[in-house]
Backbone as numpy.savetxt, mean C-alpha at the origin, in Angstrom:
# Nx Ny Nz CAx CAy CAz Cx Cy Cz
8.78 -0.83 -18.21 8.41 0.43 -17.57 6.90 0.55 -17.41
6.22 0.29 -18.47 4.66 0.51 -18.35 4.15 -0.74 -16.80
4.90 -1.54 -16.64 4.22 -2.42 -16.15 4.72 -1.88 -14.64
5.77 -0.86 -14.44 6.03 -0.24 -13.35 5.09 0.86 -13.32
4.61 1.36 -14.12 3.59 2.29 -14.06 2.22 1.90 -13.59
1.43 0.71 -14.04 0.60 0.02 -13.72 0.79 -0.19 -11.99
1.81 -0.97 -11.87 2.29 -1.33 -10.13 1.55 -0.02 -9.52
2.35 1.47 -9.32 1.93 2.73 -8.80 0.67 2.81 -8.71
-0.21 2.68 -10.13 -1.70 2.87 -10.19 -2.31 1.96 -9.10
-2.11 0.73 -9.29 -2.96 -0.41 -8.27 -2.58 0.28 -7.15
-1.17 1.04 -6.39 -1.31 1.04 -5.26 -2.04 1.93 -4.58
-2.57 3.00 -5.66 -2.70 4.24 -5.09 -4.64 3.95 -4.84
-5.26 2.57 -5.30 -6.22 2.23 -4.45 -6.55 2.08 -3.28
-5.37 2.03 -2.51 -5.48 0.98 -0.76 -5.86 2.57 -0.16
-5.59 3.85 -0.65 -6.18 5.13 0.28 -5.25 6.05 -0.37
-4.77 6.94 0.31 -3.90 8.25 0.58 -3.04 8.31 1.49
-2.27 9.79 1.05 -1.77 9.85 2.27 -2.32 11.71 3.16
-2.18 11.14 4.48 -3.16 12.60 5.39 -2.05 13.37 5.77
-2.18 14.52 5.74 -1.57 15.71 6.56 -1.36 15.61 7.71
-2.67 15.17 8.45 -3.00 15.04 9.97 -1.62 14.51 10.81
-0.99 15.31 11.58 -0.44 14.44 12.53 -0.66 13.26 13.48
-1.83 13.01 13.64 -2.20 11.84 13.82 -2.35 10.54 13.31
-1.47 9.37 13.42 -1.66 8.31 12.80 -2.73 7.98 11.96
-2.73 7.55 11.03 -4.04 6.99 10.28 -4.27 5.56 10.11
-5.54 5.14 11.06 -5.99 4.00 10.77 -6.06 3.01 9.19
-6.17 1.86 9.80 -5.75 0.94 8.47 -6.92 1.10 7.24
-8.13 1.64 8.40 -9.33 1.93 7.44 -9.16 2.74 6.47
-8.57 3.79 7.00 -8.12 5.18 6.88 -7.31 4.54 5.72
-6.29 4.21 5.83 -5.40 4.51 5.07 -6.20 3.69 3.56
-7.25 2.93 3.57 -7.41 2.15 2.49 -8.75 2.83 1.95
-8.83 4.40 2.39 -9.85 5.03 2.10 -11.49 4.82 2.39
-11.24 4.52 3.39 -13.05 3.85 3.92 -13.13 4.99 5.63
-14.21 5.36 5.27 -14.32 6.05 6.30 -15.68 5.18 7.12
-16.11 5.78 8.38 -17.31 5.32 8.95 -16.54 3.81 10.02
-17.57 3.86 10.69 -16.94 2.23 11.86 -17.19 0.99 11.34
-16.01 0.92 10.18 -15.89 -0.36 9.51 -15.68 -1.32 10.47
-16.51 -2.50 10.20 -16.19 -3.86 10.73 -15.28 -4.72 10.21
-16.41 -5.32 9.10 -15.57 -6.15 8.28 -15.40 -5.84 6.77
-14.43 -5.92 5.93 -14.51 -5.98 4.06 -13.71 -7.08 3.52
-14.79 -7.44 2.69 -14.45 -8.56 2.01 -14.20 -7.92 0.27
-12.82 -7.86 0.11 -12.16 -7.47 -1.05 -11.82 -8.52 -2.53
-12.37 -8.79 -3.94 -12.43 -9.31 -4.79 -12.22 -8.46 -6.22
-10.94 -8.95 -6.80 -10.60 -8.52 -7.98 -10.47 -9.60 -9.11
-10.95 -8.86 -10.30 -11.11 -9.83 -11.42 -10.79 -9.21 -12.67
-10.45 -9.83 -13.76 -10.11 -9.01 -14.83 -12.23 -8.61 -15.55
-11.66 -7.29 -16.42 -13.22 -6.71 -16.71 -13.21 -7.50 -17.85
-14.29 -7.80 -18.63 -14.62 -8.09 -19.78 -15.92 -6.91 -20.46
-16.03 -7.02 -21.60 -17.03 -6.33 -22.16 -18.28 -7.50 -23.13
-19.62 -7.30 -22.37 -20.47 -7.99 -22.69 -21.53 -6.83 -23.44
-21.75 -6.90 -25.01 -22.92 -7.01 -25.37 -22.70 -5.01 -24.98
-21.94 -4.42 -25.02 -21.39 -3.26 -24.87 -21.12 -2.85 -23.38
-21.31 -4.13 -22.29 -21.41 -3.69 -20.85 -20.35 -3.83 -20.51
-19.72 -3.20 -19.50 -18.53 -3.83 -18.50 -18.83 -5.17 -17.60
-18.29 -5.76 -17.45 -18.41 -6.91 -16.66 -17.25 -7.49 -16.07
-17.63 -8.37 -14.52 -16.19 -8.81 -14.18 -15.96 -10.25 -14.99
-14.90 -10.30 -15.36 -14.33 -11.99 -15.92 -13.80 -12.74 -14.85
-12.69 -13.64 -15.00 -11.99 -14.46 -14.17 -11.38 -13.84 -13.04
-11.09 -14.21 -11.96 -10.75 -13.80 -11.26 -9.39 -13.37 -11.34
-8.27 -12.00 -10.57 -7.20 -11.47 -11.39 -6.81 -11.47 -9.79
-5.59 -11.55 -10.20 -4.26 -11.20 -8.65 -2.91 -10.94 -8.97
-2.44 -10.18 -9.03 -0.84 -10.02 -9.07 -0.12 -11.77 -8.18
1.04 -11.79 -8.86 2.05 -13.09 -8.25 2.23 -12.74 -6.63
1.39 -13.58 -5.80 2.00 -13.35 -4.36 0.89 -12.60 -3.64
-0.80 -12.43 -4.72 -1.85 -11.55 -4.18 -2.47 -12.57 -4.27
-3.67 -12.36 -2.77 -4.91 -13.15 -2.95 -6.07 -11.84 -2.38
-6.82 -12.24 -2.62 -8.17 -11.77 -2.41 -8.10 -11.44 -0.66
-9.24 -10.76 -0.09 -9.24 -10.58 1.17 -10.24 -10.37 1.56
-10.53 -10.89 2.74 -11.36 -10.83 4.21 -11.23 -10.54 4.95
-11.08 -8.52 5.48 -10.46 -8.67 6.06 -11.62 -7.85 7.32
-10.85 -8.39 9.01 -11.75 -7.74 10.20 -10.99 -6.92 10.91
-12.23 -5.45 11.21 -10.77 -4.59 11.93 -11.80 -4.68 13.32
-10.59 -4.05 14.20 -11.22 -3.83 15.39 -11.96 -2.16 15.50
-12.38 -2.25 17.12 -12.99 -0.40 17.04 -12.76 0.51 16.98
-11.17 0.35 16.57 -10.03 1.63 16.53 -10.26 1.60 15.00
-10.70 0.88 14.08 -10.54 0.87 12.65 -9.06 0.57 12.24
-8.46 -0.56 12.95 -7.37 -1.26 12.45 -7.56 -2.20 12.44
-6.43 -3.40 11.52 -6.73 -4.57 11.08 -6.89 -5.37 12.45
-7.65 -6.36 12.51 -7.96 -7.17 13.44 -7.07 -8.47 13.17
-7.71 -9.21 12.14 -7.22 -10.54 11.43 -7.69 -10.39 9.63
-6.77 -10.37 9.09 -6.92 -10.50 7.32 -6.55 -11.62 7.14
-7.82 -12.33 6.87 -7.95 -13.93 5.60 -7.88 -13.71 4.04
-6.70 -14.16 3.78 -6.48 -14.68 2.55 -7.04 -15.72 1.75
-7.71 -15.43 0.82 -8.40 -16.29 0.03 -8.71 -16.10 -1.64
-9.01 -17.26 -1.86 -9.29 -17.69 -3.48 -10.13 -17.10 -3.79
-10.96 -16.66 -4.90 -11.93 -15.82 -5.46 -13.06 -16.93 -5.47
-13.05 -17.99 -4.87 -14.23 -19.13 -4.95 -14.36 -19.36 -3.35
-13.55 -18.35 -2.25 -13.93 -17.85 -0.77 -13.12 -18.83 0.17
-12.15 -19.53 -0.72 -11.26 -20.73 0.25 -10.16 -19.84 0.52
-10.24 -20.27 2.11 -8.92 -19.69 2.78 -7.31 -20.23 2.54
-6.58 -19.23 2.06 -5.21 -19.86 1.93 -4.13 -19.59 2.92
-4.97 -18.62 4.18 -3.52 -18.32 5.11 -4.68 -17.28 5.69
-4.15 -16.38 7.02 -4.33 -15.55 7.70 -3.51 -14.13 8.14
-3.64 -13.62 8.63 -2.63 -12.83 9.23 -3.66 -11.94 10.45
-2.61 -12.35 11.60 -3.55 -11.76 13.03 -2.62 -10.80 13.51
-3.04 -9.40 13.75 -2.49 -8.45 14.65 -2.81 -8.49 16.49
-1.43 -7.53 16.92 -2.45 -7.28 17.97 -1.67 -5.76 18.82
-1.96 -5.58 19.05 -1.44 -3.61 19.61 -1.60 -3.90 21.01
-0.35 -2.65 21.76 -0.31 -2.45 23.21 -1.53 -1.38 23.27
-1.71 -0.76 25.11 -2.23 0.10 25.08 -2.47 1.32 24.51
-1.43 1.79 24.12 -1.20 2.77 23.33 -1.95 2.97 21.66
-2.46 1.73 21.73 -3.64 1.47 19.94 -2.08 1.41 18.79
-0.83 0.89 19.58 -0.04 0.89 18.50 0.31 -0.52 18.20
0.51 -1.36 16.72 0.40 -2.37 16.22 2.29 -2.88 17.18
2.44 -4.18 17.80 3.17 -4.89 17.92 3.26 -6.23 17.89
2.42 -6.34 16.76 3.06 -7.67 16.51 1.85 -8.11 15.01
2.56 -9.02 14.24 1.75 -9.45 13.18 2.10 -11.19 12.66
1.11 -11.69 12.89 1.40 -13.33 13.15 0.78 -13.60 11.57
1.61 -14.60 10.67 1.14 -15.56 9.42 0.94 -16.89 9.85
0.05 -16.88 8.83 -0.42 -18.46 9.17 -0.87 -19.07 8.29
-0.84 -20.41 7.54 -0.94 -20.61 6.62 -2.66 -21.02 6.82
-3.39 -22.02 5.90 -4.46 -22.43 5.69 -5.15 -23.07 7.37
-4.30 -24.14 7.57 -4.82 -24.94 8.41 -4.65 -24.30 10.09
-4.13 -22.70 10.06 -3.92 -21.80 11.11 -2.92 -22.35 12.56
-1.34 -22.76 11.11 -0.16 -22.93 11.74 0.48 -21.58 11.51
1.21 -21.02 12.33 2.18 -20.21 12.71 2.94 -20.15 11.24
3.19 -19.46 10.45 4.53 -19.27 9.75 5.90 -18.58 9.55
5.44 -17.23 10.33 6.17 -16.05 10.87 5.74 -15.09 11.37
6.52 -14.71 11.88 5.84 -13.18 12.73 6.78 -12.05 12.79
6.26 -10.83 12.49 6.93 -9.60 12.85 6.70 -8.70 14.05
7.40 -8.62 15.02 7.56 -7.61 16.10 7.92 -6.25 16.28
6.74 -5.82 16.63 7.20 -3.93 16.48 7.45 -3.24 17.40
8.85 -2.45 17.40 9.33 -1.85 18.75 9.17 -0.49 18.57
8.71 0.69 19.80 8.87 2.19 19.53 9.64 2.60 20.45
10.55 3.83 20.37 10.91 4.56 21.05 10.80 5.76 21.10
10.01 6.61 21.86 9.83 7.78 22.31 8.02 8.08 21.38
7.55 7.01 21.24 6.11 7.12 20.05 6.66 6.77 18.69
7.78 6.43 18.50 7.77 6.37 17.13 8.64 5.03 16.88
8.34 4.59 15.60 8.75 3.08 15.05 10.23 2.87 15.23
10.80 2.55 16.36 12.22 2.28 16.33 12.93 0.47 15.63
12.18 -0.31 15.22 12.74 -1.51 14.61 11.83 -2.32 14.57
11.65 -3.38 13.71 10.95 -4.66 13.12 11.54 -5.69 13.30
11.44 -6.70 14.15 12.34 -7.87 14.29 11.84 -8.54 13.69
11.90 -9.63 12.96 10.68 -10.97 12.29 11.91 -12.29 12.50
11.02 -12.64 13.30 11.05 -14.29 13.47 10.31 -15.65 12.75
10.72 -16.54 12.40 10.56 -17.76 12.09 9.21 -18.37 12.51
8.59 -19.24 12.40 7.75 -19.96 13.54 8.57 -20.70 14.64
9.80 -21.58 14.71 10.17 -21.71 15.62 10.84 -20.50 16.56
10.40 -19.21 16.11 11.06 -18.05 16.91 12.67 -17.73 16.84
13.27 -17.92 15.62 14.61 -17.89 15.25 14.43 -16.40 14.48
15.30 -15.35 14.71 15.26 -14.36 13.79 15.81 -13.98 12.63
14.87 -13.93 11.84 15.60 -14.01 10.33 15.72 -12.53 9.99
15.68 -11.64 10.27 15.90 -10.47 9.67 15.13 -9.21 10.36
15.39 -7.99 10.29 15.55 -6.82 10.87 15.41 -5.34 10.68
14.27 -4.33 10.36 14.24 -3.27 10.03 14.30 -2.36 10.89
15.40 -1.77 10.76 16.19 -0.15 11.77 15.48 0.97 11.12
14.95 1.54 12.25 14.22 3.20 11.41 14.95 4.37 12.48
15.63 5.09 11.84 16.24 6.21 12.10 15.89 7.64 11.89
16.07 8.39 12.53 15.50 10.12 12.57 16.43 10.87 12.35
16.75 11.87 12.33 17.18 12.87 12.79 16.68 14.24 13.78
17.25 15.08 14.11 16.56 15.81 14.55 14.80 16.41 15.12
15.34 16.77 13.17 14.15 17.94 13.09 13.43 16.99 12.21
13.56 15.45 12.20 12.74 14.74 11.50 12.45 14.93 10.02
13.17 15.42 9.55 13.49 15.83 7.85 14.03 15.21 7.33
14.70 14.25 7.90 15.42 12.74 7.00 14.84 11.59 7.85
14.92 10.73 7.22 14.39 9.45 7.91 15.30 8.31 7.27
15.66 7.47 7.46 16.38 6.01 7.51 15.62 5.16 7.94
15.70 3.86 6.63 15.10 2.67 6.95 16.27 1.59 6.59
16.61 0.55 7.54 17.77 -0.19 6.67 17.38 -1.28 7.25
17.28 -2.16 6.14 17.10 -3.40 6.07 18.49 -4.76 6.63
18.34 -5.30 7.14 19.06 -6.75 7.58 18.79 -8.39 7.33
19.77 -8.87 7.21 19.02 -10.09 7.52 19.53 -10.87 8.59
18.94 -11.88 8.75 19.30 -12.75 9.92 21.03 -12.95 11.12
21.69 -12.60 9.78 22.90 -12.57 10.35 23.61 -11.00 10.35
22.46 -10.29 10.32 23.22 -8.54 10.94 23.47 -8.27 10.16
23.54 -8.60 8.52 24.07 -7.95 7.45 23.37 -6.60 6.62
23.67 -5.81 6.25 22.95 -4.45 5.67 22.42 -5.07 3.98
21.23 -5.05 4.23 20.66 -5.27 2.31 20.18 -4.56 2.05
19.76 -3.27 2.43 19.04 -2.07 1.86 19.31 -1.25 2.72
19.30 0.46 1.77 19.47 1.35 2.94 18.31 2.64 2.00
17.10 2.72 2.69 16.26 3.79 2.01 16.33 5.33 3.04
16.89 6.13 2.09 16.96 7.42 2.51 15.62 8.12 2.37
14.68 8.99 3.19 13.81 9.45 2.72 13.89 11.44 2.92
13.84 12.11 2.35 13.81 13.62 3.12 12.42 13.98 3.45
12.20 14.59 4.16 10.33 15.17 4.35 10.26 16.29 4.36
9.03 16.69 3.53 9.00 18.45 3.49 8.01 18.41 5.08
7.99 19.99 4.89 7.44 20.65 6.21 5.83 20.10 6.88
5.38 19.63 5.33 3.88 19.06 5.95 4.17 17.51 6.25
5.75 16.88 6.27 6.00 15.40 6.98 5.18 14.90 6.18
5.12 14.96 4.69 5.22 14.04 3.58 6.63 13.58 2.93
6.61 12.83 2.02 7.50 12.24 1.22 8.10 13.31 0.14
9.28 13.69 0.32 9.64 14.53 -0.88 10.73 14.05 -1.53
11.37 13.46 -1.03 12.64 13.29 -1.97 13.28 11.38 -1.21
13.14 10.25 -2.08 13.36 8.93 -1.31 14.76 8.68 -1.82
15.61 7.83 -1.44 16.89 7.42 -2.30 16.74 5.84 -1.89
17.08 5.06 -2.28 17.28 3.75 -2.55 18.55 3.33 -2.38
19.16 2.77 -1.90 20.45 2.13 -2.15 20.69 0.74 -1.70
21.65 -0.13 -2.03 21.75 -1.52 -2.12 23.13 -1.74 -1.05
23.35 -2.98 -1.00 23.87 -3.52 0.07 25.46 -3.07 0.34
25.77 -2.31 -1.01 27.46 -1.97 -0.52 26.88 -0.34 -0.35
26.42 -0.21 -0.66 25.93 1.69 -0.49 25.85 2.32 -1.71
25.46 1.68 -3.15 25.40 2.11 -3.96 23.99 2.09 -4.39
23.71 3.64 -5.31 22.22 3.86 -5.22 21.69 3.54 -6.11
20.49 3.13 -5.70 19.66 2.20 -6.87 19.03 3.04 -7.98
18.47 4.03 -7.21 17.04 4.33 -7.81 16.75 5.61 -6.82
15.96 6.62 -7.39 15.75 7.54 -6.53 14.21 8.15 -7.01
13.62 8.88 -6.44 12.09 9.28 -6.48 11.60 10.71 -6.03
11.17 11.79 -6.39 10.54 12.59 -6.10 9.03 12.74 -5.92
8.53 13.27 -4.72 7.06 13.40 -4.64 6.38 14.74 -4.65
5.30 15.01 -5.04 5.28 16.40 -5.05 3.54 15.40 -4.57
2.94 16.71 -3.65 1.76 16.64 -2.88 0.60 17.76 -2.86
-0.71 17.02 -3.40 -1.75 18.77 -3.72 -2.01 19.20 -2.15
-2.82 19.90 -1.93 -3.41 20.71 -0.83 -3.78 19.67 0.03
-4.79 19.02 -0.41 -5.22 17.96 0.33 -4.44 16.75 0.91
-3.00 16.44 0.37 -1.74 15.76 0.99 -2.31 14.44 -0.02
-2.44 14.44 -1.17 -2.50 13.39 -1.94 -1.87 13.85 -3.42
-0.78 12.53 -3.45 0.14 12.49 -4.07 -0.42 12.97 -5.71
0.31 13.89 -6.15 0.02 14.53 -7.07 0.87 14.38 -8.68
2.33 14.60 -8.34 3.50 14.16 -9.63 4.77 13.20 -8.61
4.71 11.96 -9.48 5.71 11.38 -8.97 7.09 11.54 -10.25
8.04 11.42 -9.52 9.34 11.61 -11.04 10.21 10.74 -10.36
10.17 9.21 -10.93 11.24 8.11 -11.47 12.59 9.07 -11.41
13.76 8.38 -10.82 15.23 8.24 -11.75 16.06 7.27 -11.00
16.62 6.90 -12.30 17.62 5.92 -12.18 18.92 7.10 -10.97
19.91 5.77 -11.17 21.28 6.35 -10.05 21.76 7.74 -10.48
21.74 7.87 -11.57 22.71 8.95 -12.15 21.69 9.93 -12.60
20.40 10.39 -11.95 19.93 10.99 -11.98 18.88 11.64 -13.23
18.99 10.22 -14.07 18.41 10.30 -15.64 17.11 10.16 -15.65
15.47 10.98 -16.14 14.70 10.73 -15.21 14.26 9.41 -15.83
13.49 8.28 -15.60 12.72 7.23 -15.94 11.46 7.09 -16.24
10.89 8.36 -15.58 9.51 8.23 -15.78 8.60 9.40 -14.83
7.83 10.03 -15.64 7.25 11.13 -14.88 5.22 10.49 -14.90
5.03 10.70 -13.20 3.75 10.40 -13.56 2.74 11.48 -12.77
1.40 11.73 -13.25 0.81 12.37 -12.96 -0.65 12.09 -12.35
-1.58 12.45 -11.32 -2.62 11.91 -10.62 -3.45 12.96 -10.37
-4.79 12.74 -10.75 -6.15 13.72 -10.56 -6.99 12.64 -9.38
-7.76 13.22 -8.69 -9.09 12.28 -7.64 -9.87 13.04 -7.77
-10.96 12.25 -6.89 -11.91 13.02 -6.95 -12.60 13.32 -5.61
-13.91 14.03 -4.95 -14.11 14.56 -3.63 -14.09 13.78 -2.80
-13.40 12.27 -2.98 -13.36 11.66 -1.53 -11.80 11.27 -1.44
-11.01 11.48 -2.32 -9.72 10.94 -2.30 -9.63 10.17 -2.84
-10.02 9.29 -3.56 -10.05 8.24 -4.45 -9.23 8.83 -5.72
-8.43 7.81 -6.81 -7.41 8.65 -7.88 -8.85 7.82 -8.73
-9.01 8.93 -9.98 -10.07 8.82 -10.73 -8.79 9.23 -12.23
-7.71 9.74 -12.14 -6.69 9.55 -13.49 -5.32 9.20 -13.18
-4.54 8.65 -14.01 -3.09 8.54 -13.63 -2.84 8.64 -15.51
-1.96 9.51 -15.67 -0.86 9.74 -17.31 -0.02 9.52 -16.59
1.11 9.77 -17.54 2.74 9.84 -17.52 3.47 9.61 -18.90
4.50 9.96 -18.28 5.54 9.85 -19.65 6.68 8.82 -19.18
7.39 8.15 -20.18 9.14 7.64 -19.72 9.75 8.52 -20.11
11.30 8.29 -19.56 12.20 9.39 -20.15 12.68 9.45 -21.20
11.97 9.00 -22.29 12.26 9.86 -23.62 10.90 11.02 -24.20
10.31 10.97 -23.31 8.87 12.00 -23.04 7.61 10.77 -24.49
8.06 9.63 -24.19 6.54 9.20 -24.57 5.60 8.75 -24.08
4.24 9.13 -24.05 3.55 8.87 -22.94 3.03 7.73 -22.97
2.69 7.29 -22.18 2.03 5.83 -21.65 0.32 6.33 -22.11
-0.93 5.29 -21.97 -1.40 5.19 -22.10 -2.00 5.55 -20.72
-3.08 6.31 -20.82 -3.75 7.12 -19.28 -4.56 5.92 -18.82
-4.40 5.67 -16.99 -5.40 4.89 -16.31 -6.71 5.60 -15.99
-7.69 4.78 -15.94 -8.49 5.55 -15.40 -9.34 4.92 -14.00
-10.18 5.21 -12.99 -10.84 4.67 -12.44 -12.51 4.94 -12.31
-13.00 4.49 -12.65 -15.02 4.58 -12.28 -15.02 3.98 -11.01
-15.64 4.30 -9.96 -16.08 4.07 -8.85 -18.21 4.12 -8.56
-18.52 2.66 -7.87 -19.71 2.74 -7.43 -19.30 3.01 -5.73
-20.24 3.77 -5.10 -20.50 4.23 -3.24 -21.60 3.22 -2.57
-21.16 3.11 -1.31 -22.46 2.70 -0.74 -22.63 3.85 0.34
-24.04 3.55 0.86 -24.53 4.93 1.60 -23.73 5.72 2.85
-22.81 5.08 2.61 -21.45 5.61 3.61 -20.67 6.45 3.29
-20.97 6.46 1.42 -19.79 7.36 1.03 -18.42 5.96 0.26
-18.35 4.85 0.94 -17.19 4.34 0.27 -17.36 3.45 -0.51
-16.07 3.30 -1.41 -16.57 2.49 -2.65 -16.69 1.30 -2.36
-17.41 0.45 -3.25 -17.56 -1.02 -3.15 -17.59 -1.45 -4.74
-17.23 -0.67 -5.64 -16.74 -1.38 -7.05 -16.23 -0.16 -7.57
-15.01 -0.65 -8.41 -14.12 0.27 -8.65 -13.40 -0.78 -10.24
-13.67 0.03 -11.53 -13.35 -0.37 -12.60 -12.31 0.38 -12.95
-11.30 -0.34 -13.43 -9.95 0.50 -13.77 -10.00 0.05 -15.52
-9.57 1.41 -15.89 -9.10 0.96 -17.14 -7.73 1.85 -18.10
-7.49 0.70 -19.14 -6.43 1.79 -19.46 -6.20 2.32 -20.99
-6.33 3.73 -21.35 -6.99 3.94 -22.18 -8.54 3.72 -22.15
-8.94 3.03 -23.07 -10.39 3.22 -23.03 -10.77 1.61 -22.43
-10.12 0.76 -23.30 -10.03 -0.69 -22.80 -10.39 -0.74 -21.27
-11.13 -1.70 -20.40 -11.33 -1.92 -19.05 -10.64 -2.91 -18.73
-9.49 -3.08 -17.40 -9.30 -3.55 -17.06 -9.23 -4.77 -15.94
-9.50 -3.92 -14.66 -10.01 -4.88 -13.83 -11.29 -4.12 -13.12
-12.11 -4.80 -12.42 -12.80 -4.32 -11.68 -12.60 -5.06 -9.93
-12.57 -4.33 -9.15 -12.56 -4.72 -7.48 -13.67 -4.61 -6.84
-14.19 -4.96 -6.52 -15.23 -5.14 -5.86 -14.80 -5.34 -3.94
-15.57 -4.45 -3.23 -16.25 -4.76 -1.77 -17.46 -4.76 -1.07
-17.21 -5.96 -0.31 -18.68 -5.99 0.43 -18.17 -5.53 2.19
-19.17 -4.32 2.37 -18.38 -3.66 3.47 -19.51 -3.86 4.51
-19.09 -4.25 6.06 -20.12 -4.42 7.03 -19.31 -3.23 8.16
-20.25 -2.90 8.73 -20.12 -1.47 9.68 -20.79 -1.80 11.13
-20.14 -1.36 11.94 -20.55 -1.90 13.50 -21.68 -0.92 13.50
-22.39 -2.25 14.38 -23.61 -1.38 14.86 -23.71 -0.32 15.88
């Protein structure tokens, strides 16, 4: 459980979420404001020197690398390079959007900038109607259906694979400000996995999340403070026998833009990792 708690914390670095009815750029969403160009993203575990914080070895979750990444002038991703913490490229990933500034299509590629797969994005009526992803030889392996209703207060996401089969079915409800209030989870015969409540402050950043298993037992209650730019500066919680976890915390350094470019997490008092960016801004 703690290490599902941890997961939440790391994610709630990449940005927020906005009120705005208007889409939010990739910048946007990873909390960088201003006409970002390029950021080059590096995480490492912290060490303590001589009473200082310091970064140690380089740190990545299984399946994370480091990033380079370039947006275009809309402040969306351009092309994100994947790489080693010693600046070697291990793969790519290139976007590219219709007129409309909406993303259709996202190409992988490994090191030597061969093709590995690609995902295709379809809308209907402005909004995300399915994800096709193909192979590199262009064979389709699998399939994400996004469904509405109405008054847009439920949403459906259901997962496929290659041969049309159902492997996930995520229920979501939305309160009135078209945030996340209530998600359900369920698995490939229609039985539910896992379910989630969100509760959202003024500013539309996620405030108490509450874990539960199928049968409605809770798993885990967690809680989130930021600070004046949106950035989460605390995360507590409890599991469901009400013992609490050990509180995250975050320290953040700014550059004259306002956005961060080092960000030390720790838990309890102990430091954990520190992230570091080097951010370039169009002229």
């Amino acid at each position: 459980m703690k290490k599902n708690l941890i997961y939440i914390a790391a994610s709630l670095l990449v940005g927020f979420t906005s009120c705005e009815e208007k889409p939010q750029t990739d910048a946007e969403e990873m909390g960088i404001s201003g006409k970002v160009h390029t950021v080059k993203e590096f995480k490492y575990s912290a060490v303590e020197n001589f009473g200082e914080v310091a970064k140690g070895n380089a740190f990545r979750e299984e399946g994370e690398w480091d990033r380079d990444i370039i947006f275009n002038q809309a402040g969306n991703f351009d092309t994100v390079h994947l790489m080693t913490s010693t600046g070697e490229d291990v793969g790519s990933i290139v976007y590219s959007y219709n007129l409309q500034g909406k993303k259709v299509c996202e190409w992988n590629h490994d090191a030597d900038g061969n093709p590995i797969d690609k995902s295709v994005f379809y809308y209907k009526k402005d909004k995300l109607d399915r994800i096709e992803k193909y192979t590199a030889e262009e064979n389709l392996s699998g399939r994400v259906k996004y469904e509405y209703d109405d008054e847009n207060s439920v949403n459906y996401t259901r997962y496929y694979n290659f041969k049309g089969e159902l492997l996930q079915t995520i229920e979501q409800k939305v309160s009135k400000r078209g945030l996340p209030a209530v998600t359900k989870v369920y698995g490939r015969e229609g039985d539910l996995a896992n379910w989630r409540e969100e509760k959202y402050n003024s500013q539309c950043l996620l405030e108490k999340l509450t874990v539960k298993e199928s049968d409605g037992t809770v798993a885990m209650v967690v809680s989130f403070l930021y600070d004046d730019k949106g950035n989460a500066v605390s995360q507590t919680g409890v599991d469901g026998e009400g013992e609490a976890f050990l509180p995250h915390t975050w320290k953040y350094e700014y550059d004259d833009n306002g956005n961060w470019v080092t960000c030390t997490e720790y838990e309890g008092s102990k430091p954990l990792y520190i992230t570091t960016r080097a951010i370039e801004y169009f002229k």
